[in-house]
C-alpha positions in Angstrom: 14.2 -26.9 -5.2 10.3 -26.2 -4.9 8.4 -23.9 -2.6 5.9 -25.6 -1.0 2.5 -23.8 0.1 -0.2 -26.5 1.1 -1.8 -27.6 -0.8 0.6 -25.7 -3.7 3.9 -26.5 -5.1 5.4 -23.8 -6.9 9.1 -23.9 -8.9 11.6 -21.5 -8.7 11.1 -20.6 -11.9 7.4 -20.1 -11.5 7.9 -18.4 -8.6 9.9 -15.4 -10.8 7.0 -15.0 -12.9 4.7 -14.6 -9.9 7.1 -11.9 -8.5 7.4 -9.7 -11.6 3.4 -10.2 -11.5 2.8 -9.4 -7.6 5.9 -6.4 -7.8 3.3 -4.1 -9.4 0.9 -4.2 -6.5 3.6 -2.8 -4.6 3.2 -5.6 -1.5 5.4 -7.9 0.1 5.5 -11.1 -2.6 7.9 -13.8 -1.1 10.2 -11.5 1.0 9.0 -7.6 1.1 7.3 -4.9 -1.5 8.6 -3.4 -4.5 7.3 -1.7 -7.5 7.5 -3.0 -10.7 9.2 -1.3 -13.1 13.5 -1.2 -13.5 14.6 1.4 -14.2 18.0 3.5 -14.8 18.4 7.0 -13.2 16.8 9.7 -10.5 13.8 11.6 -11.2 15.6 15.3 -10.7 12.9 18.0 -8.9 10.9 18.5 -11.9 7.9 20.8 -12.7 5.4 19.5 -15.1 1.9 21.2 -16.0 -0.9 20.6 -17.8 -2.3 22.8 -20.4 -6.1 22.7 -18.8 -7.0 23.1 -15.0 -8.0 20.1 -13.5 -11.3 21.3 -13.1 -11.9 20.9 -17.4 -11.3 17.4 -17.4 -9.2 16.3 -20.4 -10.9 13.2 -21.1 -13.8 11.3 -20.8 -13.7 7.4 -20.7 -16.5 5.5 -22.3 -16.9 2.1 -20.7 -19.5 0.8 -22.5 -21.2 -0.6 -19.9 -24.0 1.8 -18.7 -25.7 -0.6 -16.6 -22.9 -0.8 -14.6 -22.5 2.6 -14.2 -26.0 3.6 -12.9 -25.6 0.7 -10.5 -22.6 2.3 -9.3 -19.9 -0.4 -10.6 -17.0 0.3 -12.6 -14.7 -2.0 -14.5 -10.9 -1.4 -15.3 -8.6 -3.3 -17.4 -5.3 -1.9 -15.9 -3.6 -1.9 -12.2 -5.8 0.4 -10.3 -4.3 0.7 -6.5 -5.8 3.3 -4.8 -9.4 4.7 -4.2 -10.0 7.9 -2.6 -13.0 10.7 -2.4 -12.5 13.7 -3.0 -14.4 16.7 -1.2 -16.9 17.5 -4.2 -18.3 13.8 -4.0 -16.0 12.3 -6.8 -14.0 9.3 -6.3 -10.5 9.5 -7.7 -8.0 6.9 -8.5 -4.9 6.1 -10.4 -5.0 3.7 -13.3 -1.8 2.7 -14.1 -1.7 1.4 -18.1 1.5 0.4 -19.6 3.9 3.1 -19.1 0.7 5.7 -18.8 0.0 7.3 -15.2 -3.5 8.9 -14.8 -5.5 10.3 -11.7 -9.3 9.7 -13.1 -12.6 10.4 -11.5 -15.9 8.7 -11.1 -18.6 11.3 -11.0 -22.1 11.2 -12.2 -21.7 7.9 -14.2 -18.5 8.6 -15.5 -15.1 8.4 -15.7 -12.9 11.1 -16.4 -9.4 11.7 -16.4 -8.1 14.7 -14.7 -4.6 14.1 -15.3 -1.6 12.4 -16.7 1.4 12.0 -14.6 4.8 11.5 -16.0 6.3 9.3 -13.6 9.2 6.3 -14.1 6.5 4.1 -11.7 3.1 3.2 -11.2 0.8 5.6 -9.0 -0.6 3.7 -6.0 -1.3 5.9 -2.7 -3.7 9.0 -3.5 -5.1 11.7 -1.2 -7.3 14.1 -2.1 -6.7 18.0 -0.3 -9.5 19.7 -2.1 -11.1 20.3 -5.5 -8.3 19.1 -8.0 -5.7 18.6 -5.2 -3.9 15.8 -4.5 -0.8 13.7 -3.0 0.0 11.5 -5.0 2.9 8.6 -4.2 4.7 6.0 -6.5 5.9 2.8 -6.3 9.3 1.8 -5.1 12.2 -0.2 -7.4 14.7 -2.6 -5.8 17.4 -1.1 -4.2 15.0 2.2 -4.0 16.3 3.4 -7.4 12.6 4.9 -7.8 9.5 6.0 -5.5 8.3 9.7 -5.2 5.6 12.0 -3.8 3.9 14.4 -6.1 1.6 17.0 -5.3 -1.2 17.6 -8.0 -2.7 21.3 -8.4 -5.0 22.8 -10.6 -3.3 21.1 -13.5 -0.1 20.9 -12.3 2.0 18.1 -11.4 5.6 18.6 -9.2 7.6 16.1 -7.6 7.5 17.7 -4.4 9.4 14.4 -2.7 12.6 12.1 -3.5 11.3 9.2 -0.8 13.9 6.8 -3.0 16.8 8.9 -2.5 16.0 9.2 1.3 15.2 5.3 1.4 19.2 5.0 -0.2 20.9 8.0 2.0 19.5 6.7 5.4 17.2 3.2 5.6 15.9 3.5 8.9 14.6 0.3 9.9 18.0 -1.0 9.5 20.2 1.9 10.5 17.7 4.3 12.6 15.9 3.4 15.7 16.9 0.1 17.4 18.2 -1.1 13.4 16.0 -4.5 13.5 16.8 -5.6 9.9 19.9 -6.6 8.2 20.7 -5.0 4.6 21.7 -8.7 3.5 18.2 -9.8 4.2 17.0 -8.5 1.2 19.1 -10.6 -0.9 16.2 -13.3 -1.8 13.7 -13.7 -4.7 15.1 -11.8 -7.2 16.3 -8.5 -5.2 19.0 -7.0 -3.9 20.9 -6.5 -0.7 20.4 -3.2 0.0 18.1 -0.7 1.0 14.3 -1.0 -0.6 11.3 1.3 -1.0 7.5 1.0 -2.0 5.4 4.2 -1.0 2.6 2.4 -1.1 0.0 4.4 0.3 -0.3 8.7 1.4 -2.3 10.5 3.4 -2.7 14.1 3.8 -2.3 16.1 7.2 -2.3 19.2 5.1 -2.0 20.5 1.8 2.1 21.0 2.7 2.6 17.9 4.5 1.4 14.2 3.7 2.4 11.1 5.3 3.5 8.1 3.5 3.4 4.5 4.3 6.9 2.8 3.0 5.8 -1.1 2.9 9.3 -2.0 1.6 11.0 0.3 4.0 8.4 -1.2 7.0 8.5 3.2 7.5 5.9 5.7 8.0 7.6 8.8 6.5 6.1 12.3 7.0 7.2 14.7 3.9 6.6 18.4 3.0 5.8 20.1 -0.3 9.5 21.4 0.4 11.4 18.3 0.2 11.3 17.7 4.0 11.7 14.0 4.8 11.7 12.3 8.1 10.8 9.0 9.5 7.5 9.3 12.0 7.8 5.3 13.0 9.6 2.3 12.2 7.2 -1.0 12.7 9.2 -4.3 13.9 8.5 -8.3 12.7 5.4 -10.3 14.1 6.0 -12.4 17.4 5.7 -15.8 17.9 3.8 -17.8 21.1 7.0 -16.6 23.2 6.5 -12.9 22.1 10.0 -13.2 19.8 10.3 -11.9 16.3 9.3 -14.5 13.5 12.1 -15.9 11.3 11.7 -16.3 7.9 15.5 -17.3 7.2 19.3 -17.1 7.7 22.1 -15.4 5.6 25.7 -15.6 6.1 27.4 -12.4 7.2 31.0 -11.0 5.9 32.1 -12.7 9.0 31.2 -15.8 8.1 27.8 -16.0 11.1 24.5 -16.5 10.6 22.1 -13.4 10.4 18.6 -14.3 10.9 16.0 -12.6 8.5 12.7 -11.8 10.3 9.7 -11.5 8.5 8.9 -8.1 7.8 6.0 -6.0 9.0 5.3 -4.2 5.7 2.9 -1.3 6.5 0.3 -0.7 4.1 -2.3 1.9 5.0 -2.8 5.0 7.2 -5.8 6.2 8.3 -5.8 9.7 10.7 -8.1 9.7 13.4 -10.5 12.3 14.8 -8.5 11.1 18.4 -5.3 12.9 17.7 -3.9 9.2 16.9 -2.6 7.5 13.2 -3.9 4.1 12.4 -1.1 2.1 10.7 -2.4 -1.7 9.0 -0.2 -4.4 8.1 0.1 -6.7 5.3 3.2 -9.4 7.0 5.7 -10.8 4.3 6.3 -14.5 3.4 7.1 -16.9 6.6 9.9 -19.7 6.4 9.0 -22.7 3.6 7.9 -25.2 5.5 5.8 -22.5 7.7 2.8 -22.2 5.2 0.6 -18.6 4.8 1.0 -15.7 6.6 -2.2 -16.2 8.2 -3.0 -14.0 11.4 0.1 -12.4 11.9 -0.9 -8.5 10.6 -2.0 -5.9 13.5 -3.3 -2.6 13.2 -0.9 0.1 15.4 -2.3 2.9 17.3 0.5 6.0 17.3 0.0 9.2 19.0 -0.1 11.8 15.8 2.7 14.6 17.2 5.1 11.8 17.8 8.2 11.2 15.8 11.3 8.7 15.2 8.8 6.1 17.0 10.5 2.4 17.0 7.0 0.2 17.2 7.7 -2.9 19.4 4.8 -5.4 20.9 5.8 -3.9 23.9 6.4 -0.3 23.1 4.5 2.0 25.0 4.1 5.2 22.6 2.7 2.4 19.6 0.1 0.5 20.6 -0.7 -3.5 19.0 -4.7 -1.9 18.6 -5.7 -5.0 16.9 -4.0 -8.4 15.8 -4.7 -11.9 14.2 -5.5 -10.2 11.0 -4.3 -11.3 7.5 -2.9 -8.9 5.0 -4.1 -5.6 5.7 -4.6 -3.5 2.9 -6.4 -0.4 3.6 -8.0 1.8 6.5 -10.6 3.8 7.0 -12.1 6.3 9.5 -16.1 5.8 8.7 -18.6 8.9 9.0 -19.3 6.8 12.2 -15.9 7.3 13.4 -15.3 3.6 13.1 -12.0 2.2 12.0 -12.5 0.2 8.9 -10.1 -2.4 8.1 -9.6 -4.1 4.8 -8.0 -7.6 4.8 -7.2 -8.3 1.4 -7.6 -12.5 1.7 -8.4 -14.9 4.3 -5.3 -17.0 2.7 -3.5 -14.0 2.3 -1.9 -11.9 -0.4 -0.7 -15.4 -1.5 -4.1 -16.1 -2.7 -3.9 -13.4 -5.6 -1.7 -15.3 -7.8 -2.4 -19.1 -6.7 -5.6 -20.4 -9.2 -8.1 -21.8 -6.6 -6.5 -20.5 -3.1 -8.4 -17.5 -2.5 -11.2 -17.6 0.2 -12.6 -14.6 0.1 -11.6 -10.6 2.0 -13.2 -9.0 4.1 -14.1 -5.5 5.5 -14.5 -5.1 9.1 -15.4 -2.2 11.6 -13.8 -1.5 14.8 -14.4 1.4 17.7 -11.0 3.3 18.8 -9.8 1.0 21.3 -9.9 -1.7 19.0 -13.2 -3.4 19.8 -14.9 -5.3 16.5 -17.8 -3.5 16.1 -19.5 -5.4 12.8 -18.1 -7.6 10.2 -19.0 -5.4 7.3 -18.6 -7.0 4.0 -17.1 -10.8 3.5 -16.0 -13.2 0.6 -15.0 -10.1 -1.2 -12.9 -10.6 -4.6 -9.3 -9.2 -3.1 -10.4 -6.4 -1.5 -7.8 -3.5 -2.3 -8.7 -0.2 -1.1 -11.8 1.4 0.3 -13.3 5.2 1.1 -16.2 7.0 2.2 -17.6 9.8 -0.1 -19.2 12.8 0.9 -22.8 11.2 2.0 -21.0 8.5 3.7 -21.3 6.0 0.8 -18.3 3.2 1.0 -16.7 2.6 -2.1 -14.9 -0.8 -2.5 -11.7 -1.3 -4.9 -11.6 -5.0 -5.6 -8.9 -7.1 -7.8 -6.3 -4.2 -7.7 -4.1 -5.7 -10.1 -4.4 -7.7 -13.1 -2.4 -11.1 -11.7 -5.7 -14.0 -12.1 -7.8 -14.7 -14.8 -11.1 -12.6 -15.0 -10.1 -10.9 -12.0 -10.0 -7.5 -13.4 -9.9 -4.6 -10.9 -13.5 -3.1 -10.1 -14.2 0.2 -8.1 -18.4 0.0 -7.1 -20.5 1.4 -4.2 -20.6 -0.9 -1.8 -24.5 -2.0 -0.1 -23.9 -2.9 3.3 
């Protein structure tokens, strides 16, 4: 049986190896988003600390490439997923090598680490609270065996979250609000029926309370520093012409009828407002075989930030469809200008990242409140993966976020715009 993507025809087999590839971005490859790594047991509540406060970093990186540096580009030869400034004009981010988990810093024309994290996953979502302060989330494992939120202080590092063992006890998109998605649909490419996790990206209301974007569980969870966990909004499939959810395909249930599996929403980035509203972005799994890309089939969601248990339908009225006909959504952004910005990670799709020759180029875009496109910041970017905006309103651009194509290291650099 092939796949066929025009104008691509990939095996089974080759499909597999694009998966275990694609998993460690932590976005939907081929049905939904999972982590990488498989692993065996629970992370238990654990306290770990660092011998030196974060503010005497432990080690300096030497990247050989000074040039680079003073022009404000930086190369990485690992997964890098997340960018984020922090309030003393650094830009922090988590480079993920091997089995290694580190929160490092660009500042002054280097980079530093500040931290290790000892963590079963890969850090993707960061946020900054203040000077070495951060949430920090990992990513999810099929059936959610993994995926946690830490809390970084002063040299200290505590799991203050178990997101996978909430993901296990209660699922919400398919047991909690109006219980859109089937368990069995999960069943394809590899993974498992059952419930699945990827924390893919966090941002801070406070320093006790962060909010988490599940991409696997299509969930925005909000947690606390004490274990708290509750779902804040459940996002439902794209709609078709007649304004019905999207099927990707069918499974047979105990019964012996046909389920339909919808394709799934898979929220990847949260940006808080200055509006009292949360901006939710979309990356959209795979469609059916013989339906081609996901092209124009992400939307940016407008939610009111004091609501909770929210069920996000086209026609909801507490979320509002802010923007659609976007393709893979990645990141968001509120500017300095109090813009949205919104990252869309290739005009093919995520597809793009692991098929030689697809890619056409991302693009960063900038858009008023009510969802008006303002300017068309930045195109024919390289995979466009995660952006911020550092103290004196400079945007910095992550590019390539994982190693998956040849030469397409990741790259964190100021971007000129």
């Amino acid at each position: 049986m092939y796949i066929e993507i025009e104008p691509y025809k990939f095996s089974n087999q080759n499909i597999n190896q694009y998966l275990y590839i694609m998993k460690t971005i932590g976005k939907n490859i081929i049905n939904y988003q999972i982590g990488r790594f498989s692993v065996l047991v629970i992370l238990a509540l654990t306290l770990f600390s660092c011998q030196k406060d974060s503010t005497d970093l432990i080690e300096e990186v030497d990247l050989s490439m000074k040039e680079k540096q003073l022009s404000g580009t930086y190369d990485f030869f690992a997964p890098v997923y997340d960018i984020a400034a922090t309030p003393d004009g650094s830009i922090m981010l988590g480079l993920n090598e091997g089995e290694s988990q580190k929160l490092q810093l660009i500042k002054n024309g280097k980079v530093s680490t500040m931290i290790e994290i000892d963590a079963a996953t890969a850090i993707q979502g960061i946020a900054p609270i203040g000077a070495g302060n951060a949430f920090v989330t990992t990513a999810g494992t099929d059936l959610a065996e993994f995926g946690e939120l830490y809390r970084v202080s002063r040299g200290n590092v505590r799991m203050v979250a178990d997101l996978a063992a909430y993901e296990r006890e209660n699922d919400p998109d398919a047991f909690a609000g109006i219980q859109w998605k089937d368990q069995l649909c999960e069943a394809i490419d590899g993974f498992s029926a059952g419930p699945q996790n990827n924390p893919f990206n966090v941002v801070a209301l406070s320093g006790n309370t962060a909010l988490v974007a599940d991409a696997a569980g299509n969930t925005i969870l909000s947690a606390t520093t004490t274990g708290d966990i509750d779902w804040k909004a459940i996002f439902t499939p794209p709609v078709d012409e007649n304004g019905d959810w999207i099927v990707r395909w069918n499974t047979e249930g105990e019964d012996g009828e046909m389920i339909p599996c919808y394709v799934q929403p898979v929220p990847t980035s949260i940006a808080v407002g200055p509006d009292g509203y949360i901006y939710v972005g979309e990356l959209t799994g795979a469609v059916a075989d013989d339906a081609g890309l996901p092209i124009g089939l992400s939307r940016v969601w407008k939610i009111p930030a004091d609501a909770n248990n929210l069920t996000c339908t086209e026609d909801s009225g507490d979320c509002q469809v802010l923007i659609d006909g976007l393709t893979s959504v990645m990141d968001l952004a509120i500017g300095p200008d109090g813009l949205l910005y919104v990252v869309e990670f290739d005009e093919n799709s995520w597809i793009a990242s692991f098929v030689p020759g697809l890619a056409a180029g991302g693009t960063i875009s900038a858009y008023d409140l009510e969802g008006n496109l303002v300017e068309v910041v930045a195109s024919n970017l390289s995979f466009p993966s995660a952006i911020s905006f550092d103290k004196k309103g400079n945007l910095w651009l992550l590019e390539n976020n994982n190693i998956a194509l040849e030469g397409k290291d990741p790259v964190v650099r100021m971007l000129d715009y």
